[in-house]
N, C-alpha and C positions, 0 to 999 in steps of 0.2 A: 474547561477551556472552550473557547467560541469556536464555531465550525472554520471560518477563514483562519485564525491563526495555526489549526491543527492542519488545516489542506496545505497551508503554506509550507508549514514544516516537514510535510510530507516532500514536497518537491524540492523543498531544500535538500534532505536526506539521499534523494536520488539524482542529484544533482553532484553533492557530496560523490558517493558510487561511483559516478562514471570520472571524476574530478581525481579519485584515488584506484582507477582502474581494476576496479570490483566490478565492474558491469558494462557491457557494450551494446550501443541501442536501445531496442525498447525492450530486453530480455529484462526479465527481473521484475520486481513488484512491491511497493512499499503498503503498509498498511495500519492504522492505528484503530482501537474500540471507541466507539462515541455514540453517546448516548446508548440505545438498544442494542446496538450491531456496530458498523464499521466505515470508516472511510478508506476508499482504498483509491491505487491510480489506475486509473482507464485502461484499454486494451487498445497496443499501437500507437501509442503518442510519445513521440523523441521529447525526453527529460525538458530539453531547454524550451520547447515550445507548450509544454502543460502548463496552464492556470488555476489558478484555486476553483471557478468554477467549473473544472476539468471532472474534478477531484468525484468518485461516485460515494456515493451514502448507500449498503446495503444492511436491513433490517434483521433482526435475529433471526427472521423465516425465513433469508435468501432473497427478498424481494430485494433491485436496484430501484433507481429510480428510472423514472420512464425516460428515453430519448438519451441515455447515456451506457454507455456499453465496459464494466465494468473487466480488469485482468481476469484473463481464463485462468486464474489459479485462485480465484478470492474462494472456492470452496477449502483449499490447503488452508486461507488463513482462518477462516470460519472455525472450520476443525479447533486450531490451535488455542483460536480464545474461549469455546468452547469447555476445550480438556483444560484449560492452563487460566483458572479466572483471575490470575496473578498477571499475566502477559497484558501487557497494553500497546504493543506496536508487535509488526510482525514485519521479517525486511527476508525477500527472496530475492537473490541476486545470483549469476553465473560466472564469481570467482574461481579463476584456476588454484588458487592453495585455500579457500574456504568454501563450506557446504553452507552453513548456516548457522543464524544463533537468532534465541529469545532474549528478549529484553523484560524483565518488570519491573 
């Protein structure tokens, strides 16, 4: 799948979250694997105002891209697709009656 339709869906999903009161503010982090590594959402950006080219691309070694400041948590999802080569999105969010879940 092309990098914009996956940024897209990403901020669709977190948009989703705050729409179904899963998440408030910029708490939380959506992330899917593309290509080598991952697209994940930025660090500090209210859901309704991210654009697709918001969206950070970090590479299997951790590298983001330059001039874009990727969630302080893309090491958790790193980790995840890492151990889990079945996972292809990873969603952190700070629901009061949910912790988390894997998608593959």
């Amino acid at each position: 799948m092309e990098r914009t339709r996956l940024s897209r869906e990403i901020i669709e999903t977190c948009l989703e979250m705050t729409r179904l009161g899963l998440n408030q503010g910029t708490a939380g982090n959506v992330s899917t694997r593309f290509e080598n590594g991952m697209l994940i959402t930025p660090s500090g950006i209210p859901y309704e105002r991210m654009t697709e080219n918001m969206i950070v691309f970090i590479d299997g070694n951790g590298k983001h891209e330059e001039g874009k400041l990727p969630s302080s948590e893309w090491r958790f999802h790193m980790a995840a697709y890492q151990s889990r080569p079945d996972a292809n999105a990873v969603v952190h969010n700070h629901a009061v009656h949910l912790h988390g879940s894997f998608h593959s």
